[in-house]
C-alpha positions, -999 to 999 in steps of 0.1 A, spaced: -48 -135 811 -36 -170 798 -73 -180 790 -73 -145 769 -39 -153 752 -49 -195 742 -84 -181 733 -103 -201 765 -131 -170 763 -158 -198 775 -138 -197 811 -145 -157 812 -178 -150 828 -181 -118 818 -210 -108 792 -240 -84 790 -251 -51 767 -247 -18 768 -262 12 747 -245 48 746 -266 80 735 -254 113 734 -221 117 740 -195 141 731 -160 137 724 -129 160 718 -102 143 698 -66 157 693 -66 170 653 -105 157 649 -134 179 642 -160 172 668 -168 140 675 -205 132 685 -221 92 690 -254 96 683 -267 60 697 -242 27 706 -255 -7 712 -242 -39 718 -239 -72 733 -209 -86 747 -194 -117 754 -156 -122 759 -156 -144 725 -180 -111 705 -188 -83 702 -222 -79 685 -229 -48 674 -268 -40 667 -266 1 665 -236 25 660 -243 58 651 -213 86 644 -210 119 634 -173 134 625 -173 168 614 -199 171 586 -197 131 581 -219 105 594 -216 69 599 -236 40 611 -228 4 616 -237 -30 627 -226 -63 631 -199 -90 648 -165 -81 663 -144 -114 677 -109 -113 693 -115 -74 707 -101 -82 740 -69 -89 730 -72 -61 701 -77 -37 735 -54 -54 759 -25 -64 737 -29 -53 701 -41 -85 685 -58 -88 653 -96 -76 656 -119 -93 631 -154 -90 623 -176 -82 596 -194 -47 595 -221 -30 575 -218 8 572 -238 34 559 -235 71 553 -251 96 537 -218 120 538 -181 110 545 -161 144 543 -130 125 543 -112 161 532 -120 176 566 -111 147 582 -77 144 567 -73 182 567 -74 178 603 -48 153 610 -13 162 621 12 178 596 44 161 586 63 184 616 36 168 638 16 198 645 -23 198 639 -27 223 608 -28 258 614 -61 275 602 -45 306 584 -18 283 570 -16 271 540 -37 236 533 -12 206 536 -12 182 511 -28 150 514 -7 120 535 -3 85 525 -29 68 551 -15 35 564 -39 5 573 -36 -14 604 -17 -47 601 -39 -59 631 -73 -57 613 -94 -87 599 -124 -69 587 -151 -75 561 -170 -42 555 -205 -44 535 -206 -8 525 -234 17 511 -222 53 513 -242 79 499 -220 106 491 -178 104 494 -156 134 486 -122 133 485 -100 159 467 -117 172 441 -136 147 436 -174 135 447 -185 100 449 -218 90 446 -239 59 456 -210 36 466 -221 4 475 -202 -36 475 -179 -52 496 -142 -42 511 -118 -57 530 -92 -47 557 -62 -75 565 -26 -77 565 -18 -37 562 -41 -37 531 -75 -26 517 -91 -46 491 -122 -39 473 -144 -67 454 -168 -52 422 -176 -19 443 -198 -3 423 -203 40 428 -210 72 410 -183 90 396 -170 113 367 -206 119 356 -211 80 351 -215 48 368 -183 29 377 -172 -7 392 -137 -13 404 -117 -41 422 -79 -39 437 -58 -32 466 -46 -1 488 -17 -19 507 13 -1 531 18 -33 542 53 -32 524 62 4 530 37 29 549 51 56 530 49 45 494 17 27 492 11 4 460 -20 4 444 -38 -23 422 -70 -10 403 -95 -31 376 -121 -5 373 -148 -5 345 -165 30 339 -197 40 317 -214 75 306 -186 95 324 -179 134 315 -144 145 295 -149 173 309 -157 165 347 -126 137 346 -107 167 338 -119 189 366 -119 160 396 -85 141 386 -53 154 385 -32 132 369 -55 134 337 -47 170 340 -15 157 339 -11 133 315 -46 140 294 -48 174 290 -69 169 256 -96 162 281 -101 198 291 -113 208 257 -127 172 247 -165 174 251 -190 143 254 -187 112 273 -168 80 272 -166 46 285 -131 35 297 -118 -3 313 -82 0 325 -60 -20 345 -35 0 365 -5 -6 391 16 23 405 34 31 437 24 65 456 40 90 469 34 103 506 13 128 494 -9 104 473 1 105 441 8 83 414 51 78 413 48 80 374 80 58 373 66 28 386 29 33 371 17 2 346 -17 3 331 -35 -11 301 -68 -3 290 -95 16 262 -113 41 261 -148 41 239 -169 70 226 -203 73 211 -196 109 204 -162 126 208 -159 166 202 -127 183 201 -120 219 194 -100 250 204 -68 224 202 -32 238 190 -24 205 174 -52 203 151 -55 242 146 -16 238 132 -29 205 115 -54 224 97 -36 249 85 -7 228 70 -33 208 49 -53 238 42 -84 217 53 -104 243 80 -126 206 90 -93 195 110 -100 229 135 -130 206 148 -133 171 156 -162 151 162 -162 114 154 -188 89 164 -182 53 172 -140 58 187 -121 30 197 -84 40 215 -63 10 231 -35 25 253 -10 14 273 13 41 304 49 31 306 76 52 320 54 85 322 39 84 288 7 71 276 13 52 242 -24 44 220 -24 20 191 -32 31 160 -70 42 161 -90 64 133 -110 91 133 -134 101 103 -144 140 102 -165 155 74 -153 133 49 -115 136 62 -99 99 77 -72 101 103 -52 76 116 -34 82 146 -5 66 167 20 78 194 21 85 232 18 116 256 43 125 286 40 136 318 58 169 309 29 173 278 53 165 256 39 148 223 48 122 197 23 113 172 25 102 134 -13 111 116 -20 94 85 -47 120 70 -65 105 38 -82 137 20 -113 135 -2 -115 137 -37 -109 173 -53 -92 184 -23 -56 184 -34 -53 184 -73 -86 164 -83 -74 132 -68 -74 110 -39 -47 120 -12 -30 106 20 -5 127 37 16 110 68 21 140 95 44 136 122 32 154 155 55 167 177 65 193 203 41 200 233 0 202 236 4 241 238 39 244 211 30 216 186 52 210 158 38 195 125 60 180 97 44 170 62 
């Protein structure tokens, strides 16, 4: 034990390999667990792993590569580092989380209701470099495609370096931090993320804080291109605490369609202008930034069959809204002449209020 502890592994003479094919394995609050294939060589200073095949559930895994320091990491729960490549063509990690034990510390009854997700915490005595390239990854209502880069598990936190992946519809790259390091039950979160070609509508249907705090995205058709840079806190159910949520960022469109929308139906009306009932705009540029629950864009215009809007103002949590339009009319719309009209925008997404 006290060449284990000062690290004297070249007095242990203990080393050889081992493979493991087959087995079965019944976990407390796991779906079944099944290794397809194990093998390794072992020293007391490594573990070098040249197969690993899993199966959890409906997922699959596979690994290989170098493990050092696992003798103490089994022993005495020392710090286990190592750098891994995985690969999976399916990592459920709904069924796996559905199966975990529920906050009374039950596994979850089948004919209860589903529990909401839990804050996971990472290990503080991880040092682990994972080169990843996993297929297909769904979590909530979401499905991630083609995920492939580099993360990293040390300290109680999870950082990821330009991970790349499939996702809204379009192709996305992200960097930041999952850490519980601080406090396992409010997690903060650091993203960079850069995202391409991606759906309105399938943001919409996958994310639910832009159901939240975008709802204009469930009736906004065509796709955009978005960078933001966000901090938040979570909850223990693993999502956002809007009162400690930062971001900047902007979202791009080619082509933007927007119909079926209170505001602009109310709009419309007011200016006696029936083009206001439906947006499309090419070429949009909107800079935004989230502070205490509401999501504030600098000014940004739209141009709609021969109709300029500029618009300015923020979006709560609650859908509350607070915009000022500046609508420039064409000429022989109002009198013969030239016309801009400043609208304020108020009210809700579903009650808007419109003052001239």
């Amino acid at each position: 034990m006290s060449d284990i502890e000062k690290n004297r592994y070249e007095r242990l003479g203990a080393q050889g390999t081992f493979v493991v094919e087959g087995v079965g394995l019944t976990l407390p609050n796991l779906p079944a667990v099944r290794i397809r294939r194990a093998a390794a060589t072992v020293t007391p200073a490594a573990m070098t792993l040249g197969e690993f095949g899993l199966t959890v559930g409906r997922s699959d895994l596979s690994a290989n590569g170098q493990l050092t320091g696992y003798i103490g990491y089994l022993l005495r729960d020392d710090v286990l580092s190592g750098r891994l490549y995985v690969k999976s063509e399916l990592l459920d990690l709904n069924e796996i989380m559905d199966a975990m034990p529920s906050a009374e510390g039950g596994a979850a009854d089948e004919e209860a209701p589903a529990e909401p997700v839990r804050a996971i915490e990472v290990p503080r005595n991880l040092n682990l470099s994972l080169n990843t390239d996993l297929r297909k990854v769904l979590f909530e209502k979401m499905t991630i495609g083609d995920i492939s880069g580099e993360m990293r598990v040390a300290g109680g936190a999870l950082s990821l370096e330009r991970l790349a992946m499939g996702v809204f519809g379009g192709r996305a790259t992200a960097s930041g931090s999952y850490s519980t390091a601080a406090d396992a039950q409010r997690p903060a979160l650091k993203l960079k993320a850069e995202i391409a070609d991606a759906s309105f509508s399938t943001t919409f249907d996958q994310l639910d804080v832009v159901r939240r705090m975008v709802p204009l995205f469930e009736k906004t058709g065509g796709d955009y291109s978005m960078s933001l840079d966000l901090a938040t806190r979570l909850t223990q159910t693993m999502d956002p605490d809007y009162a400690t949520l930062q971001a900047d960022g902007a979202i791009r469109s080619k082509n933007i369609r927007v119909q079926n929308i209170a505001v602009f139906d109310q709009l419309a009306a007011a200016l006696k202008n029936d083009a206001l009932r439906r947006i499309e705009a090419k070429d949009v540029d909107i800079r935004f930034t989230i502070r205490d629950g509401r999501i504030a864009t600098q000014p940004f215009d739209l141009s709609v069959g021969g109709i300029s809007l500029n618009l300015s103002g923020s979006t709560g949590l609650d859908q509350t809204i607070d915009y000022t339009a500046r609508v420039t009319l064409p000429e022989g719309s109002a009198g013969g002449i030239l016309t801009a009209v400043d609208v304020g925008i108020g009210g809700s997404f579903s009650s808007p209020k419109i003052t001239c």
